[in-house]
C-alpha positions in Angstrom: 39.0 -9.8 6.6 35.6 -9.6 6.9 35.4 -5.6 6.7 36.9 -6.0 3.0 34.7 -9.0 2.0 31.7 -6.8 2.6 33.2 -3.7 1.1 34.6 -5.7 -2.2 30.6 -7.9 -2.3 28.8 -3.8 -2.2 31.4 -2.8 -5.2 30.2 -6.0 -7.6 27.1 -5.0 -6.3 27.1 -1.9 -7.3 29.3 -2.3 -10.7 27.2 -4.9 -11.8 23.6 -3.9 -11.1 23.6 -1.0 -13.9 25.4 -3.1 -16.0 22.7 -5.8 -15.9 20.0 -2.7 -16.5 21.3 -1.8 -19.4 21.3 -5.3 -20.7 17.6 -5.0 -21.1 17.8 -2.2 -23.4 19.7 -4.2 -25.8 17.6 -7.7 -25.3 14.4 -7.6 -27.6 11.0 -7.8 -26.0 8.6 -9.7 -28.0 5.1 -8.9 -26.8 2.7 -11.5 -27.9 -1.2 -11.6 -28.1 -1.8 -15.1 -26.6 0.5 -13.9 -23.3 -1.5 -10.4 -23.0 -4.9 -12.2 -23.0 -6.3 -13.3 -19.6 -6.9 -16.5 -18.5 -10.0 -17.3 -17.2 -10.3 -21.7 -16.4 -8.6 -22.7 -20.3 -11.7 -21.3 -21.6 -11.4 -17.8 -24.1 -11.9 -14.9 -22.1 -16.2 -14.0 -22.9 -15.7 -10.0 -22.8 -13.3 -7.5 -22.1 -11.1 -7.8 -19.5 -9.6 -4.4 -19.4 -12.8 -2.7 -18.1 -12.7 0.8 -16.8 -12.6 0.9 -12.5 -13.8 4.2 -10.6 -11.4 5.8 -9.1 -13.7 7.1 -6.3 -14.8 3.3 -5.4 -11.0 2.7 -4.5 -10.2 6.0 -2.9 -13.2 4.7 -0.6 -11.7 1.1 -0.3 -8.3 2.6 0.4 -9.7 5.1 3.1 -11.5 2.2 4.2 -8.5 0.1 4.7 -6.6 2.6 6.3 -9.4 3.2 9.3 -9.9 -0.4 9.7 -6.3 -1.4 10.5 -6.4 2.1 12.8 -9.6 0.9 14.4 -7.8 -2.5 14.8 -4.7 -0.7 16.2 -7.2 1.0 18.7 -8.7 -2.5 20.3 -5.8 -3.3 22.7 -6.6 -0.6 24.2 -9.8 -1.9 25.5 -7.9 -4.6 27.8 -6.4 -1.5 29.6 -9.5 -0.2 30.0 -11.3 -3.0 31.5 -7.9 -3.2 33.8 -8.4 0.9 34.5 -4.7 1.0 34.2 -4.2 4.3 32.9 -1.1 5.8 33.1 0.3 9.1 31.6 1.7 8.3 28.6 -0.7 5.7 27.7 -3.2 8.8 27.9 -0.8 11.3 25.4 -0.2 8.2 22.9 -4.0 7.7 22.4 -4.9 11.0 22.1 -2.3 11.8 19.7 -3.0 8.8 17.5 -7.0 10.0 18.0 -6.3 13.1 16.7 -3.9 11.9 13.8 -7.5 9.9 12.4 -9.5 12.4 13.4 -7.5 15.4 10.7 -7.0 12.8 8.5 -11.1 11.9 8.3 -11.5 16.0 8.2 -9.0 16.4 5.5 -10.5 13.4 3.3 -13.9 14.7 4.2 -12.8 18.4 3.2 -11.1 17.5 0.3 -14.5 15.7 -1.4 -13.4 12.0 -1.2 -16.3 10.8 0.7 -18.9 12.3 -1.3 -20.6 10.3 -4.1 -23.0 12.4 -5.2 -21.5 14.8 -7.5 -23.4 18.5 -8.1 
């Protein structure tokens, strides 16, 4: 019984799911001025608030991201340091995962993305 419960649930789900897509075709959007403004404290926005954003600046935040959580991924490994518990595979992981930032720092290096000052 329960085999065709789930089987008949993933048909609706499946007939029903484009169906309710191509309700929104039909259903008019009304885009108004008031809801595309932003809000800022009840108080009218004082300049524009779709200003242009670098794209370099959030390469740089992204990359830093990335190497931060990598760097955080790489402080448990302290504790088996201290311990000098070093086994095999513990040595294979971290210098595969070592290696994996390492080309990606060369590639994003290589590729320009660290660089600010354009010539």
């Amino acid at each position: 019984m329960m085999k065709y419960t789930i089987s008949v649930l993933f048909i609706l789900c499946v007939l029903f799911l484009p169906l309710i897509g191509s309700l929104t075709k039909w259903y008019p959007s009304q885009t108004q001025t008031c809801k595309m403004t932003a809000f800022e404290c009840g108080f009218e926005p004082l300049g524009e608030t779709r200003i242009p954003f670098s794209m370099r600046f959030f390469v740089l935040v992204v990359l830093f991201l990335i190497f931060d959580v990598e760097v955080a991924l790489l402080l448990p490994i302290l504790t088996k340091i201290i311990n000098l518990s070093w086994s095999t595979n513990m040595c294979v992981t971290l210098m595969v995962f070592l290696m994996i930032l390492l080309f990606g720092l060369a590639y994003e290096w290589k590729e320009g993305s660290l660089n600010w000052v354009t010539q």
